[in-house]
C-alpha positions as CSV (number, residue, x, y, z in Angstrom):
1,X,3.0,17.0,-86.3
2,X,-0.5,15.3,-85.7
3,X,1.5,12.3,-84.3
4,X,3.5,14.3,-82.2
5,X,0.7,15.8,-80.6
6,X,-0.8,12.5,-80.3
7,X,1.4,11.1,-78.7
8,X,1.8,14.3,-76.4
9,X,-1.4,14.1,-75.8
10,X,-2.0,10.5,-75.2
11,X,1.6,10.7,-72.7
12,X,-0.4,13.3,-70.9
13,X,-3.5,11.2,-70.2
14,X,-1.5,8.5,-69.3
15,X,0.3,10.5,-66.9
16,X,-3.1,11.8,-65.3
17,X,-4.5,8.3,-64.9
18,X,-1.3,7.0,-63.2
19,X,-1.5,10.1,-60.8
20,X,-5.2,9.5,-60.2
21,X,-4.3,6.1,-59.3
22,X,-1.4,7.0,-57.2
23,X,-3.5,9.9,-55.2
24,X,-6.1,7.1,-55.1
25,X,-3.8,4.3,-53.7
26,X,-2.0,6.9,-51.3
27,X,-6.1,7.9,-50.0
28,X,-6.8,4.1,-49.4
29,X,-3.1,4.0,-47.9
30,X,-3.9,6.4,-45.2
31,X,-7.8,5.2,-45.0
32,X,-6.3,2.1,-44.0
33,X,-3.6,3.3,-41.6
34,X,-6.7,5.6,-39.5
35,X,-8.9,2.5,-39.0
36,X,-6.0,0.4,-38.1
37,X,-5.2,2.9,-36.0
38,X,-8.7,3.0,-35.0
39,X,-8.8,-0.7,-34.0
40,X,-5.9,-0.5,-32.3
41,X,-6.7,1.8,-29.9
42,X,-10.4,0.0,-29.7
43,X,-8.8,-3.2,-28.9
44,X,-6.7,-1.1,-26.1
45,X,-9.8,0.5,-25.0
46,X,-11.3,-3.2,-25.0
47,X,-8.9,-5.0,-23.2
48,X,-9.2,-2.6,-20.0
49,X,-12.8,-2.9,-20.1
50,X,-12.1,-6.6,-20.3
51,X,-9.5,-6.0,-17.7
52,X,-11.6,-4.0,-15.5
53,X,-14.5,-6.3,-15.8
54,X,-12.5,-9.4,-15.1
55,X,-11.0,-7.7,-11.8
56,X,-14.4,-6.7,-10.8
57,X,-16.6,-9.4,-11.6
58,X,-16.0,-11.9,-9.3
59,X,-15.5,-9.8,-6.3
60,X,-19.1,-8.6,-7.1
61,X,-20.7,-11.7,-8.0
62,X,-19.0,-12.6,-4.2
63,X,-20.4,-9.3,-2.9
64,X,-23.5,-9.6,-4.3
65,X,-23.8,-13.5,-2.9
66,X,-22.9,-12.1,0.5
67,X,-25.9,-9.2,0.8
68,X,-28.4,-11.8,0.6
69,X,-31.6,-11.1,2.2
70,X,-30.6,-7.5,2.8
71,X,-32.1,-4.3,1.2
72,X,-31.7,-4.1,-3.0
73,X,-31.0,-0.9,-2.7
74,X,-27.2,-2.2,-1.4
75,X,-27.2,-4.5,-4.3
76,X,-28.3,-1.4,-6.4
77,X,-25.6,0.7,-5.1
78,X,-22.7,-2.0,-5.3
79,X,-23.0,-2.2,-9.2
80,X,-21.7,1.1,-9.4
81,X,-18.3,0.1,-9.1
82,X,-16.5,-0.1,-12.1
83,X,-13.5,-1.8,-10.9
84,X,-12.4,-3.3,-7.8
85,X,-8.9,-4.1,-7.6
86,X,-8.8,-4.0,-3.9
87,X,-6.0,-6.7,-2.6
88,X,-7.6,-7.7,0.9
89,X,-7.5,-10.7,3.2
90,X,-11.3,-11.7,4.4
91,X,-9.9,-13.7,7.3
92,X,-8.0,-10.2,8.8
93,X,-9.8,-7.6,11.0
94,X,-8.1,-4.6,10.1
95,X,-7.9,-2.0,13.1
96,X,-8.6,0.7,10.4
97,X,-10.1,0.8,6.9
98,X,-8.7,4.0,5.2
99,X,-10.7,5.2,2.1
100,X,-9.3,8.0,0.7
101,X,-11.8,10.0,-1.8
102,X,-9.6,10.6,-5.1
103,X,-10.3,12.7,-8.1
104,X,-9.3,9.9,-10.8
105,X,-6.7,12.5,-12.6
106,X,-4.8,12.8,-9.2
107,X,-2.4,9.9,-9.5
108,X,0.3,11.8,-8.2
109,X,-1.2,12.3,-5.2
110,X,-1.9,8.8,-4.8
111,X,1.5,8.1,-5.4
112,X,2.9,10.7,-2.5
113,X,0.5,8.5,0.0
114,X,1.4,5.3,-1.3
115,X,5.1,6.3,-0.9
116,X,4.9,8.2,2.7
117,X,2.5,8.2,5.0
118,X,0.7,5.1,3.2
119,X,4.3,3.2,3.4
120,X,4.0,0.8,6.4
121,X,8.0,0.8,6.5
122,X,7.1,4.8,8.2
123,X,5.4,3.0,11.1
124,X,6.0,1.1,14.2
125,X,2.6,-0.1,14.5
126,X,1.4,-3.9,14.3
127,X,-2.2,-3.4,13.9
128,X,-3.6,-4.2,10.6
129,X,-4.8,-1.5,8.3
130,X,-6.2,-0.8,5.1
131,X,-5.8,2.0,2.5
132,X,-8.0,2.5,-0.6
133,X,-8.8,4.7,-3.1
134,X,-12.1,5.7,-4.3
135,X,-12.5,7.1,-7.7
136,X,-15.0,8.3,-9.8
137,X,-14.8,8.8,-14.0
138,X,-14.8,11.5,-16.7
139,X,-15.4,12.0,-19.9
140,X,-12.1,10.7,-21.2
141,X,-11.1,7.6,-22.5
142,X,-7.3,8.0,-21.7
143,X,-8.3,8.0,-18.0
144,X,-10.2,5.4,-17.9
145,X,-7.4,3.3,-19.5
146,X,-4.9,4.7,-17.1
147,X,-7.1,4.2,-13.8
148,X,-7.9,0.5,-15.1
149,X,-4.0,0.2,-15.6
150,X,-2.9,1.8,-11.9
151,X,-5.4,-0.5,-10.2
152,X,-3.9,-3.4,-11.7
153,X,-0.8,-2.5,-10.7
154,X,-1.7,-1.0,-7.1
155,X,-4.6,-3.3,-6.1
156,X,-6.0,-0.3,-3.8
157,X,-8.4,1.2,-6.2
158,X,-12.2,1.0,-6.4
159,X,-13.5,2.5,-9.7
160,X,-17.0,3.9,-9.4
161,X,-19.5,4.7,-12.2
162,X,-20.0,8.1,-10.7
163,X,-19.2,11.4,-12.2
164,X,-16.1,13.3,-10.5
165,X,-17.9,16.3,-9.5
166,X,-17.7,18.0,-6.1
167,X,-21.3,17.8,-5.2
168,X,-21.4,14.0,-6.0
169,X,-18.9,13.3,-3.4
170,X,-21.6,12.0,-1.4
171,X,-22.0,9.5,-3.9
172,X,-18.5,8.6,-3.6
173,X,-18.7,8.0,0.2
174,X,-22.0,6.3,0.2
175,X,-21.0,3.9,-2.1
176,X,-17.3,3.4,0.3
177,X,-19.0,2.5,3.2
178,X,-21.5,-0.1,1.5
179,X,-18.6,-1.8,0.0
180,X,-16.5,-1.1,2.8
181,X,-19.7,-3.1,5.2
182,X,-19.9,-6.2,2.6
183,X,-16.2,-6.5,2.0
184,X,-13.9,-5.9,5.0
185,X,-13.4,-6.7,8.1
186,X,-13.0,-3.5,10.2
187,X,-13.0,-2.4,14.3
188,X,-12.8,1.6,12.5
189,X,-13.3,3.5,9.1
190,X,-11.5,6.3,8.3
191,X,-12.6,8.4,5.3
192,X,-10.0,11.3,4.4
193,X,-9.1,12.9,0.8
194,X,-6.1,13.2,-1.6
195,X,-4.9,16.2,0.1
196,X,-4.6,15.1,3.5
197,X,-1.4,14.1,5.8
198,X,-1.9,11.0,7.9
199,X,-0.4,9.6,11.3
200,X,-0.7,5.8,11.2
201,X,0.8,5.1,14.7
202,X,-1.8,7.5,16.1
203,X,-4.4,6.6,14.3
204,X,-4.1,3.0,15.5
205,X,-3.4,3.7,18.8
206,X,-6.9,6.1,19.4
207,X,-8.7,3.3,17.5
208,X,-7.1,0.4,20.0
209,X,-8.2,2.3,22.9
210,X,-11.6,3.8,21.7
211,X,-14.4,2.7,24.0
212,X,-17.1,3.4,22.2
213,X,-19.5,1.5,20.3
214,X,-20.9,4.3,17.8
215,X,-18.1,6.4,17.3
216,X,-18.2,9.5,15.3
217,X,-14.8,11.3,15.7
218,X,-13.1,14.2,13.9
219,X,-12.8,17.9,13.4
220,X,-16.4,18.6,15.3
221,X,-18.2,21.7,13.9
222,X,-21.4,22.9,15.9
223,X,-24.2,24.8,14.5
224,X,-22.4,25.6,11.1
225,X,-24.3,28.1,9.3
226,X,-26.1,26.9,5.5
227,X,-24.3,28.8,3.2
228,X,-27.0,30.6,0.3
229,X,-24.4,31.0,-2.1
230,X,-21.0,30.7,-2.9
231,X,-19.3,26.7,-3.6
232,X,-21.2,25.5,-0.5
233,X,-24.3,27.1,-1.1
234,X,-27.9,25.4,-0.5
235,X,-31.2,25.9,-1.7
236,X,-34.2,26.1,1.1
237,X,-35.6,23.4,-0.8
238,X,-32.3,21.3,0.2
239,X,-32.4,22.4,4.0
240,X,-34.9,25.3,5.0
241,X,-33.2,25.4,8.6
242,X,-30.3,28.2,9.0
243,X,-28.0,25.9,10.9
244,X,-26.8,22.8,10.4
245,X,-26.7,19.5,12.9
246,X,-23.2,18.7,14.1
247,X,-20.9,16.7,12.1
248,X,-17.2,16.3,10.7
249,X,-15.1,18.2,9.0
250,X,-14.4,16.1,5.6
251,X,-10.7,15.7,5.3
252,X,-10.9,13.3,7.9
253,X,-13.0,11.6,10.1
254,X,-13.6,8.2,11.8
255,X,-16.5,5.8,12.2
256,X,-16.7,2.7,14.3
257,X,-17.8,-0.4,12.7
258,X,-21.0,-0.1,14.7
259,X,-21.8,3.3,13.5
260,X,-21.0,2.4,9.7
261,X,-24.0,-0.3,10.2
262,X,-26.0,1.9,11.4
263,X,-26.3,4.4,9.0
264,X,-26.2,2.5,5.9
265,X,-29.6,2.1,5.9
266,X,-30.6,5.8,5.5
267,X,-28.7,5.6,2.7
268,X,-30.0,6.7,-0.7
269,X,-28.2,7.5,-3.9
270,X,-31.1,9.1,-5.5
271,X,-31.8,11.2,-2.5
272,X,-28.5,13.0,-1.7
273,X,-27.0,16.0,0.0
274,X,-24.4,18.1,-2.1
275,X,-22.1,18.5,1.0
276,X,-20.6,15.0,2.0
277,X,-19.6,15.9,5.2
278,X,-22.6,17.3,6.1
279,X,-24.5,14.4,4.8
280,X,-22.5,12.2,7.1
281,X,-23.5,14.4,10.3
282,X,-26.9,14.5,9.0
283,X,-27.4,10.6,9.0
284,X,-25.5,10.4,12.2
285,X,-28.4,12.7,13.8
286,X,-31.1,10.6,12.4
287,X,-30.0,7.4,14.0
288,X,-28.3,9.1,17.1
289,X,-24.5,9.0,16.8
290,X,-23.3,11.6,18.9
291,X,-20.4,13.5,17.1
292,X,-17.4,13.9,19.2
293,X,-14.2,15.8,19.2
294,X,-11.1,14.5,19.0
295,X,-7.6,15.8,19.2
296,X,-5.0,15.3,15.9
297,X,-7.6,15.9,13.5
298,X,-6.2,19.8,12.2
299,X,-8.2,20.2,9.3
300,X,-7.3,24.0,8.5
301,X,-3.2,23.5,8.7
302,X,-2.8,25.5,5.5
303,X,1.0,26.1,7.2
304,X,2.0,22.7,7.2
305,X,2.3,22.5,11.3
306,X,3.8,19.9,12.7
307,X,1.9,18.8,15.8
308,X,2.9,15.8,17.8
309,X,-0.6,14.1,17.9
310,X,-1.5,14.8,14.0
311,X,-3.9,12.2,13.6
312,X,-4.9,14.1,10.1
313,X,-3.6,16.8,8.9
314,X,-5.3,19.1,5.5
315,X,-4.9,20.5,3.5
316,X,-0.9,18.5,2.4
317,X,-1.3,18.8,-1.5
318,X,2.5,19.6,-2.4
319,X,5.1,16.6,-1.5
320,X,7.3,18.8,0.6
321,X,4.8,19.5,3.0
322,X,3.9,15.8,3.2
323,X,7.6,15.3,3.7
324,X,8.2,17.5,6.2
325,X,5.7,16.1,8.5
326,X,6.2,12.6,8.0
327,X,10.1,13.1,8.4
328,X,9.2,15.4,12.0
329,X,6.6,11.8,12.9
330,X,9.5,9.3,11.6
331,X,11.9,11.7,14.4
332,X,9.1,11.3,17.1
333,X,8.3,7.4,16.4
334,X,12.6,6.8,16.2
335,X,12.2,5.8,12.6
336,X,14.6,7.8,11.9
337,X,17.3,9.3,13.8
338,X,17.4,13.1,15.6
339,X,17.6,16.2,13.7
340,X,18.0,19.3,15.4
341,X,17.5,21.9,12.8
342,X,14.3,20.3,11.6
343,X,13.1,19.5,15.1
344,X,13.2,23.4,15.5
345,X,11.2,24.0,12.6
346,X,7.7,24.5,13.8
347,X,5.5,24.6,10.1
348,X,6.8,24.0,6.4
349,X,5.4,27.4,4.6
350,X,3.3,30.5,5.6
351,X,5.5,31.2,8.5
352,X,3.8,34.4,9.7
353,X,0.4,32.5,9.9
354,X,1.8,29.9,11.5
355,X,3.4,31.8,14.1
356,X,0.0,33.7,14.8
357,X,-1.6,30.6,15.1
């Protein structure tokens, strides 16, 4: 009987030791698995920062070469780009830079430019343009990998070290045109958003036979009233006066090189204005661009309205709308052969405000 117990007893410990390892072994297992897991996705993260750095590197070292004698403070601001996959050709002056202000999550929208209105196969124009993408980061690492990835692929994106956030935009633009001025080539700039509809052939054709050397064109709004509260709103600290100077609406406007040159200079990153458009006007009054009205910029076409001399068209955020008005553009420019029924159709959606319009 005392054997048997023994035994039972010694069977039991044995048991428990062989479980202790197992549980053991099985913790170490899955200890193991985590950090490999852990590496792995490290060694992802690290080879688009490697990836991102070895875009970028070079084209800023270049950058930075070219400044020269001119202010730090454009040195400063150029190594705030994170990446800069931007596929360009220094010996071409482009009729038309194009930097689009992206959200870094809106891919798709990037796509639905890249595949319309930012398809040159959709135009009958020969002059030389340019269209890229300006992004800013957030606090997740899957978005970084994924922007790092799409400008690879795309070569149109510049990746700034600049918080998405809609009173940095300014940032966002600043940063553009001081790239734009030390890397390209350009008779015009034309800074638009993600949401916006563009007309390439008309675009060209206002820039080819714009006379003026300090051009400043777009949406113009007069004597806009500062806002106290509300998304737009500004302390007095920011701007004591009531009103604002002229300038742009945002979704689209258009500087000669001329005027890009001039107003980089005012330019401070520390010292910013929530509102970029504003901004823009702002620093256009300090170094006396005169903001002008031009026709094709509808900045307010929440009906999708197809007009005949849409130079830029907002807000376009759903793909339908964008298709509806490049396929009524393609019909104009004979890309694409008559269609009745949609030649009758005046706007996409909202039909009633559309018709009151």
């Amino acid at each position: 009987m005392k054997k048997s117990i023994y035994f039972y007893l010694r069977g039991a410990k044995i048991i428990s030791i062989v479980l202790i390892v197992f549980v053991t072994a099985s913790i170490f297992f899955i200890f193991i698995e985590i950090q490999k897991l852990k590496i792995k996705s490290e060694a992802h993260l690290k080879i688009n920062r490697n990836l991102a750095l070895v875009t970028t590197v070079t084209s800023l070292i270049s950058t930075v070469n070219k400044i020269g004698k001119d202010k730090s403070e454009e040195k400063d601001t150029l190594l705030h780009i994170i990446i800069d996959s931007v596929e360009k050709d220094n010996s071409t002056l482009y009729t038309t830079l194009i930097l689009i202000s992206s959200f870094v999550n809106h891919k798709s929208r990037r796509n639905t430019i890249r595949k319309s209105w930012g398809n040159s196969s959709n135009w009958n124009t020969e002059e030389k343009y340019l269209i890229v993408f300006v992004v800013g980061r957030v606090m997740n690492t899957n978005s970084m990998i994924e922007i790092a990835e799409e400008a690879k692929l795309q070569k149109d994106i510049l990746y700034l070290d600049v918080f998405e956030d809609f009173y940095l935009l300014t940032k966002k633009v600043i940063i553009g045109l001081i790239w734009a001025k030390h890397n390209i080539n350009f008779k015009a700039l034309l800074k638009g958003d993600d949401d916006t509809f563009m007309n390439l052939d008309n675009i060209m054709k206002f820039v080819k036979h714009n006379e003026v050397t300090d051009g400043y064109f777009g949406n113009k709004i007069d004597r806009a009233y500062v806002k106290r509260s509300g998304r737009y709103q500004v302390t007095k600290d920011e701007r004591n006066e009531s009103n604002y100077n002229p300038y742009c609406s945002g979704g689209g406007f258009i500087l000669t090189n001329s005027s890009v040159y001039k107003m980089i200079p005012i330019f401070d990153l520390k010292k910013i204005f929530r509102i970029d458009d504003v901004f823009i006007g702002e620093v256009a009054y300090k170094v006396g661009i005169k903001v002008r009205g031009a026709k094709g910029f509808y900045m307010y076409n929440s009906w999708c309205e197809y007009k005949k001399d849409i130079m830029v068209s907002h807000p376009s955020i759903d793909s339908e709308c964008n298709s509806f008005l490049l396929k009524r553009s393609m019909i104009d420019n004979k890309k694409l052969p008559r269609n009745i029924e949609l030649e009758s159709t005046r706007c996409y959606k909202n039909i009633k405000e559309c018709i009151n319009s």
